[in-house]
N, C-alpha and C positions, 0 to 999 in steps of 0.2 A: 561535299558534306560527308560524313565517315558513316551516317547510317539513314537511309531511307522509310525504316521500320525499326522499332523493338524485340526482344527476344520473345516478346509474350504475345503481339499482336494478328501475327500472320495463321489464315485461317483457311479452308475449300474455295473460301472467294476469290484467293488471292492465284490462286494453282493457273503459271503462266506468266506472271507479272516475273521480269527481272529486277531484281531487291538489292540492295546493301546492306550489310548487320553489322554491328560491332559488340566486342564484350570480354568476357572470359570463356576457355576451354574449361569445362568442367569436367567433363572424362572424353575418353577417346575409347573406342573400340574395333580392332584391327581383324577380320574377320578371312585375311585372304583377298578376295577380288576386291572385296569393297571394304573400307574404314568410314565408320561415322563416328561424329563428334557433338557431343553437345556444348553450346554453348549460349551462356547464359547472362543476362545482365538484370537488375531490380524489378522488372517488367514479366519475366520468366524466361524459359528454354526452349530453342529450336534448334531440330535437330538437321546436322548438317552432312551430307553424303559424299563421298568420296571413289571413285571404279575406277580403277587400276586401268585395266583394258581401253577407258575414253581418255586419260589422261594420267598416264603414268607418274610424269612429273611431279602434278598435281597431289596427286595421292601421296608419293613420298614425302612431301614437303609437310603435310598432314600427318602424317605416322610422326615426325622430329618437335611433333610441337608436346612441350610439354603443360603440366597442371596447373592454373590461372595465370596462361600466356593469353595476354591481350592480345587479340584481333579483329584485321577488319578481312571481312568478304564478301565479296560479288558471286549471284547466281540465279537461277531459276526455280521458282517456285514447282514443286510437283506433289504428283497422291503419294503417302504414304503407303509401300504393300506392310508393314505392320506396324496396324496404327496403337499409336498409347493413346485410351482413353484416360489415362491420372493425369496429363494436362493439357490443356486447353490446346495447345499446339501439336496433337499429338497427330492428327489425321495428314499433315505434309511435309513435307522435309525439304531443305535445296541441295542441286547439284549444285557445285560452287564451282566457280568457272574463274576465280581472281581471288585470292588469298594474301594479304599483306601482314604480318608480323609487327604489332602497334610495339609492343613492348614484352621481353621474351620474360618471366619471373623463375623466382626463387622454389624451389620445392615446400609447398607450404608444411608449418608443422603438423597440420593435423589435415583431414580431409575436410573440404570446405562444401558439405552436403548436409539434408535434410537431419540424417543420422550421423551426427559426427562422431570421430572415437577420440576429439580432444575433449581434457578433464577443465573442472572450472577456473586454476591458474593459470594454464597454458593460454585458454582462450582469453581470457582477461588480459595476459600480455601482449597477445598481438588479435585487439580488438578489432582493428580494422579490418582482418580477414573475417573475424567470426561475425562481424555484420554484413559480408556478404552473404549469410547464409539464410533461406527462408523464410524459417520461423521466427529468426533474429527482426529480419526488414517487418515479419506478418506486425509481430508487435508492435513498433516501431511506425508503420502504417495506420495501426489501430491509433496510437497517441494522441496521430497529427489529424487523423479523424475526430477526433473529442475533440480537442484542444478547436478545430475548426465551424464542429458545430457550435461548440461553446459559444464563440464569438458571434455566431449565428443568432442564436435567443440571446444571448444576453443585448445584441445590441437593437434587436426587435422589440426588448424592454428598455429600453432610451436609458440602457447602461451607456458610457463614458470609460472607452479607455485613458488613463493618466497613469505615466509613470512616474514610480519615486526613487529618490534616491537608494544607493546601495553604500555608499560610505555615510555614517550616520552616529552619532551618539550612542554609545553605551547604555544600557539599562534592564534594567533584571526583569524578565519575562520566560522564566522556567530554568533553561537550559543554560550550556556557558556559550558565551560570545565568542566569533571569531575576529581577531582584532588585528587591525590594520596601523601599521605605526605613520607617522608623518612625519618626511623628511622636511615639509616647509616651517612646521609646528616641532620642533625636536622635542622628545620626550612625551608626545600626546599623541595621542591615536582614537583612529575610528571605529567602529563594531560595522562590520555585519549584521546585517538585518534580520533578527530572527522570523519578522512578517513586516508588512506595512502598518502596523496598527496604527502609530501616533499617527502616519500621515494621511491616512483612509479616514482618522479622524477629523484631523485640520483640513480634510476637503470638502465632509462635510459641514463644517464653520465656516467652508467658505465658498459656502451653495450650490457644489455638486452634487446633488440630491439622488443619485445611483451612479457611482462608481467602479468599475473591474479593472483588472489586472491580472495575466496571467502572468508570473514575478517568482525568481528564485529565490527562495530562504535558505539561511545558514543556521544550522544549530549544530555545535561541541557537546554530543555525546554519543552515550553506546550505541552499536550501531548493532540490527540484528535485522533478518529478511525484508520487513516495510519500514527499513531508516535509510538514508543517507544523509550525509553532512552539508548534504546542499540538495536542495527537494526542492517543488516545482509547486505551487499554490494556485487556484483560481480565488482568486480574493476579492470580496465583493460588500459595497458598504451601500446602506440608502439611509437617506433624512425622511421624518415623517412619519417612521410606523411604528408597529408595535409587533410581538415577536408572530403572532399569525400571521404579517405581512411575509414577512421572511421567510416562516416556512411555506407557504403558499409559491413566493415565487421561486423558491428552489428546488421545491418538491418540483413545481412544472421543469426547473430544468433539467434532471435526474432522469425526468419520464420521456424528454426529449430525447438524451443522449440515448437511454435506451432504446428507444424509437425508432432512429434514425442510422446508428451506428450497429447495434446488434438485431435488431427488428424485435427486440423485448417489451410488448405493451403490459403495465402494470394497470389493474383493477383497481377502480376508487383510490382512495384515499389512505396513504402512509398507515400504518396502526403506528400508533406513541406508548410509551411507557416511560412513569418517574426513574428517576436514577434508583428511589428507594426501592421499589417495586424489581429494575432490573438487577440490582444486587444480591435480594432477597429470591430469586426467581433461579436466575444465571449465575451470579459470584461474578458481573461483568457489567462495567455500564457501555460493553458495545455485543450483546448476546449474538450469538446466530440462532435464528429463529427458523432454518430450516427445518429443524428436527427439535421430540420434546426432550424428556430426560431434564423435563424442572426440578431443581431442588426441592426436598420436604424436609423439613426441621423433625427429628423423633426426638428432642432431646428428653422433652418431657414425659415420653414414655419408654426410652431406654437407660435411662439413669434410676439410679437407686438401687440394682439389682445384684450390685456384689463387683461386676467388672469394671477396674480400679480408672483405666482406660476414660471409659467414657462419663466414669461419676466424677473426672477430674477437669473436663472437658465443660468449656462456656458455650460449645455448640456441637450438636452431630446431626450430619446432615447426611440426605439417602438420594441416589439417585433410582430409577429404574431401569434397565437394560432390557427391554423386552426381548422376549424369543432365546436369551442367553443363558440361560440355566445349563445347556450343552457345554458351557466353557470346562474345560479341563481344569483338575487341578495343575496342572502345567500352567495353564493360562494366569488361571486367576494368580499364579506366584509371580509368574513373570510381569502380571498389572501391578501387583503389590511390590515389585524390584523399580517399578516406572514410577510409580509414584511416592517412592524412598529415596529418586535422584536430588542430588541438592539443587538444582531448579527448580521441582515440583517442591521437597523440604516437608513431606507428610511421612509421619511416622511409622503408619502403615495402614490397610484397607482389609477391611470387614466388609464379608460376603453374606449374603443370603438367597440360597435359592428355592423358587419354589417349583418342587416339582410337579407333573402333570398329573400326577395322583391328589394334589392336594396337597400334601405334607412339606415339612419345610428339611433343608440342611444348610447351617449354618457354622463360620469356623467361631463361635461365641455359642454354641449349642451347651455348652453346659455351664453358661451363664443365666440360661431365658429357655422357660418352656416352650414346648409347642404353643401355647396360647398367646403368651407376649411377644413370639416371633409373628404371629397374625396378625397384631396389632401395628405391628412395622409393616406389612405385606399389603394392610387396610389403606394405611395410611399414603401408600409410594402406590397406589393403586393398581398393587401387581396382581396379575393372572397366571395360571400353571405356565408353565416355561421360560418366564421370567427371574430376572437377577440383579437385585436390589445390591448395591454397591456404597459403602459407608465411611464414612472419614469423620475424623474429631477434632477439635483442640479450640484456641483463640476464635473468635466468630469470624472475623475480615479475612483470616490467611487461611481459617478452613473453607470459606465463600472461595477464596482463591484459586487454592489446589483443586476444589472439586469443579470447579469451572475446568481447569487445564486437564481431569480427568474427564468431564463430560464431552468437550471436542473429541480428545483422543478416541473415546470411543464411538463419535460420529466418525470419523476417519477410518476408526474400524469396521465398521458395521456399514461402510459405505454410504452414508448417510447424507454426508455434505458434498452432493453434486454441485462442480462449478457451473455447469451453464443451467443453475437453479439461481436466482436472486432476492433476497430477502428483504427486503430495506427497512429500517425501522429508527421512527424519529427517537433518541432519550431527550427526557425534559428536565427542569425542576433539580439542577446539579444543588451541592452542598455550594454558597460562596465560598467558605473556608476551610480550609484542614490545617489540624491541627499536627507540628512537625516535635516529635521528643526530642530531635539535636539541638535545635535553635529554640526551641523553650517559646515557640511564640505561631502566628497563623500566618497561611500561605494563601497566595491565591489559586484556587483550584483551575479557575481559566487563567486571569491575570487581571493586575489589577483594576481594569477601566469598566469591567463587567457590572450590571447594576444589581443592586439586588430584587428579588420579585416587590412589588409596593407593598400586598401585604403582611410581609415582614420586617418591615423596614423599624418596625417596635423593638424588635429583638437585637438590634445591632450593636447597641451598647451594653445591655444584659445579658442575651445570651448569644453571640453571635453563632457560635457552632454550628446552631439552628435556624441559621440564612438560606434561604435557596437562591441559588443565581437566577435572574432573569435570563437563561443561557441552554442549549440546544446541542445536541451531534444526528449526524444524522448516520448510523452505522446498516452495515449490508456485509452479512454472511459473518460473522463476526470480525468485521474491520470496523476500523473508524476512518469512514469517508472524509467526515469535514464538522466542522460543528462552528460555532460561534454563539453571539448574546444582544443584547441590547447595553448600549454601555452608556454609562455613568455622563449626563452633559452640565452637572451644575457642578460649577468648584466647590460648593461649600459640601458636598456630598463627596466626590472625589477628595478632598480633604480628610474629608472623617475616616473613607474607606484608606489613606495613606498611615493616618496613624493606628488605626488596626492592624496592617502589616508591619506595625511598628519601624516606620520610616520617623528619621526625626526632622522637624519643619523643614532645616537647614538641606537637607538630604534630595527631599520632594521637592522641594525647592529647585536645586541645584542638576536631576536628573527629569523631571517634567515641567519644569516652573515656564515652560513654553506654552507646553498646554492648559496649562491652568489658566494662564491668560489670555489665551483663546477663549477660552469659557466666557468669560469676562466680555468680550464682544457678541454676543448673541448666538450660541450655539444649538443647533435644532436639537430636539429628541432622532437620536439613530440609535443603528443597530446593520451588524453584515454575519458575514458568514465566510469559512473559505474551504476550501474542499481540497485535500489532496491530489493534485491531478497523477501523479503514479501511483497512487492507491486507488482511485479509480479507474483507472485504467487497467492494473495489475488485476482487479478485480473482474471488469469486464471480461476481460482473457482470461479467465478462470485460474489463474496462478497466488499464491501467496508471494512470490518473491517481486519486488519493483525490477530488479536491478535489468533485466532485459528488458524493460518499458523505458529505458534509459541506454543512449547512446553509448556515453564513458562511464560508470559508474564507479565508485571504489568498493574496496572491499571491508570487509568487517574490519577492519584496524586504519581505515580510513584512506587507503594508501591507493593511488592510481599506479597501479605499475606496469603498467604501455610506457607513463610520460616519467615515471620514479617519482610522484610527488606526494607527501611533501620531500623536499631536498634541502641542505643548510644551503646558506647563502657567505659569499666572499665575505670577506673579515672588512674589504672596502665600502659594501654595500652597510656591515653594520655598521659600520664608523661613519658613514653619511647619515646613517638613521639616528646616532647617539645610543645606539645600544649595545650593549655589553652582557655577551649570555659567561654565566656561572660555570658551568661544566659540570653543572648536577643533572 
């Protein structure tokens, strides 16, 4: 066998025992009499010694080995004279007494350690080194621990793994589809699955009453830190309930993984909030609730007073900064340059601070007396040393921006510790939004989402004013997972098809499956599906997924380890029947 033990297992009990290891050298160190080597495999490092004086040979044959040159070696377990307590292996080291050379490598391009000094395309190209490295495997560990408890509770809830198809029918569900041609079928093609929805639902019509899947989705769009074009879902459906049921059972599993994988017990019971509530609050329907810095509306006491600005404005909204009154005029320009970026897209940011004396300075001071600047001060419920922080314009995109200035300044102020967790259910979404390109309504989850019953008056008068029967359940301002209670009677799923202004022919033609599913006895359900690398990115205190993930691509979609995407031979399209343009 090539190894007897791992690099991470050998410990004072073993000091004596003749071993075998195999792995990679990860550094050497030539000290004169004696050379040590680490060498290290997914498991951890043990350190390997080498004396000139007992076996010369030996020793030289160790100086020639170069940076992740696989090996195997035989030797004797002994006491470390200095030990490393930073790992677990650190108290023994072997004489190696047998050294074989498995496979001699190439000088890597960057160093393959805790601290690397390769940048993020280098490592991206040659992925498979940079998953040899720690922190890379730590995450990546982290994963398959979720992903395994997962299965743990879910299937102690008489979940039902079933998997569905990945070549699938076409149909509009947000995003654009990734589409597969058919060479058996010329000219037609299949989608990629943006989720399992239609068939999570046809399992329920056909009496899988709790169903999971931990299942790849594809979605065609912009890609930024928690996107990829192919993401990882736990997806979860049950017949029978009603939306408490749901959150009950997913809240318990949330508190599991916490439980079990980071040792994080959460107290009682989720807190909830409407989506109206969290807009009006946050400027977010996924808030981080770590920290406050709630929106307050001054509109109605800072309008009228002469500054053109904010009497032109449909909203002005204040946060609080406590303790910030210290910021610099530096500062404060440099927040006002941050939030004049065309991502952010605010015009610019009004300050007020109150000083510890009481007295206010504000850059609108000769707009508003000492006394109506109190009234903004009353209201954002500031105290001396505090720095009330202002944005104007359209209501949604000023809610917007000051959301994106309210993190930044948790960020700043230290505020948003990751191994802090916040969770918090949003409820009670809008069913529809209304789109100004297409002149007509969207579905804000998609279409099979019910509406709550007692709205269900409003759907043909005022639909705007629907709330979904529908759920997310966000943590630290992400969005975990969310889902709804969906729609099981076709004459309702009808009606809701032609308020997205589907035409009969249409609905027909891209669900007319489901419809007639309906048609055969379909239960009341409802699921849920949860990001599993947003969750997980989360757990690890990171905003970005892409380390929670083996291969991932990069912001323009492109794996470039394997170069893909890549065109295809002129003979492959002529088998497909297709014919690209040159645009």
């Amino acid at each position: 066998m090539y190894r007897s033990h791992t690099c991470g297992e050998l410990r004072p009990s073993h000091i004596g025992s003749t071993v075998t290891l195999a792995g990679w050298m990860q550094r050497s160190r030539d000290l004169g009499g004696m050379t040590f080597i680490d060498l290290r495999d997914r498991y951890g490092i043990t350190q390997l010694a080498f004396n000139v004086e007992e076996d010369a040979a030996m020793a030289d044959k160790a100086n020639k080995l170069g940076r992740e040159f696989v090996i195997q070696v035989t030797g004797t377990v002994v006491e470390r004279s200095s030990k490393n307590k930073q790992i677990p292996t650190g108290e023994i080291e072997i004489i190696v007494t047998e050294l074989t050379i498995l496979n001699a490598a190439k000088l890597p391009p960057f160093t393959i350690e805790d601290n690397t000094d390769g940048g993020d395309e280098i490592r991206a190209q040659y992925r498979y080194l940079d998953l040899r490295r720690s922190p890379v495997q730590e995450k990546l560990r982290l994963r398959n621990r979720v992903a395994l408890e997962t299965r743990k509770y879910l299937d102690e809830q008489d979940f039902m793994d079933v998997e569905t198809p990945y070549l699938i029918k076409s149909t509009p569900e947000g995003a654009r589809d990734f589409v597969v041609p058919s060479r058996m079928n010329v000219g037609q093609f299949y989608a990629l699955p943006q989720s399992p929805q239609t068939f999570k639902q046809l399992l329920m019509v056909s009496g899988f009453d709790r169903y999971y899947q931990i299942v790849k989705c594809f979605r065609d769009e912009d890609l930024r830190a928690d996107r990829q074009p192919e993401f990882t879902q736990i997806d979860c459906e049950m017949a029978f309930v009603e939306q408490e049921d749901i959150l009950q059972m997913f809240e318990g599993l949330i508190k599991h993984l916490f439980k079990t994988v980071r040792n994080v017990e959460f107290e009682g019971a989720f807190p909830r909030m409407t989506y109206a509530e969290a807009s009006e609050k946050y400027g977010s329907d996924k808030p981080d609730i770590r920290f406050g810095m709630e929106f307050v509306d001054i509109t109605s006491i800072a309008q009228g007073k002469g500054f053109s600005i904010f009497d032109e404005s449909e909203a002005i909204i204040a946060i609080n900064a406590e303790q910030c009154a210290v910021y610099t005029r530096k500062q404060l320009d440099t927040l006002t340059d941050w939030v004049r970026r065309p991502q952010i897209g605010a015009k610019g940011l009004i300050y007020l601070r109150v000083n510890e004396d009481g007295t206010f300075k504000s850059s609108v001071d000769k707009f508003y007396s000492e006394e109506e600047l109190e009234k903004w001060a009353v209201a954002a419920k500031a105290k001396p040393g505090d720095l009330i922080l202002v944005l104007s314009g359209e209501l949604e995109k000023t809610r917007k921006q000051m959301n994106e200035l309210r993190l930044h300044m948790g960020n700043e102020l230290g505020l948003r510790n990751p191994n802090q967790f916040a969770p918090l259910w949003v409820l009670d979404f809008p069913l529809l939004e209304w789109d100004e390109n297409s002149n007509r309504y969207h579905a804000m989850h998609h279409p099979f989402t019910s509406p709550k019953p007692e709205d269900m008056h409003l759907i043909q008068t005022d639909p705007g004013k629907v709330r979904a029967n529908a759920y997310d359940l966000a943590m630290n301002g992400v969005e975990l997972g969310g889902g709804s209670i969906r729609i099981h009677d076709r004459e309702l799923q009808s009606r809701m098809f032609d308020l997205l202004g589907f035409s009969k022919e249409d609905a027909q033609a891209q669900f007319g499956f489901l419809m007639t599913a309906f048609e055969y006895g379909a239960p009341p359900h409802g699921g849920l599906a949860f990001g599993l690398d947003r969750l997980v990115a989360t757990m690890g205190g990171s905003d970005s997924i892409r380390d929670y993930i083996a291969f991932p691509k990069n912001n323009n979609g492109r794996d470039v380890m394997i170069d893909a995407p890549s065109p295809l031979f002129d003979e492959q399209l002529k088998e497909l029947g297709i014919k690209l343009t040159g645009e």
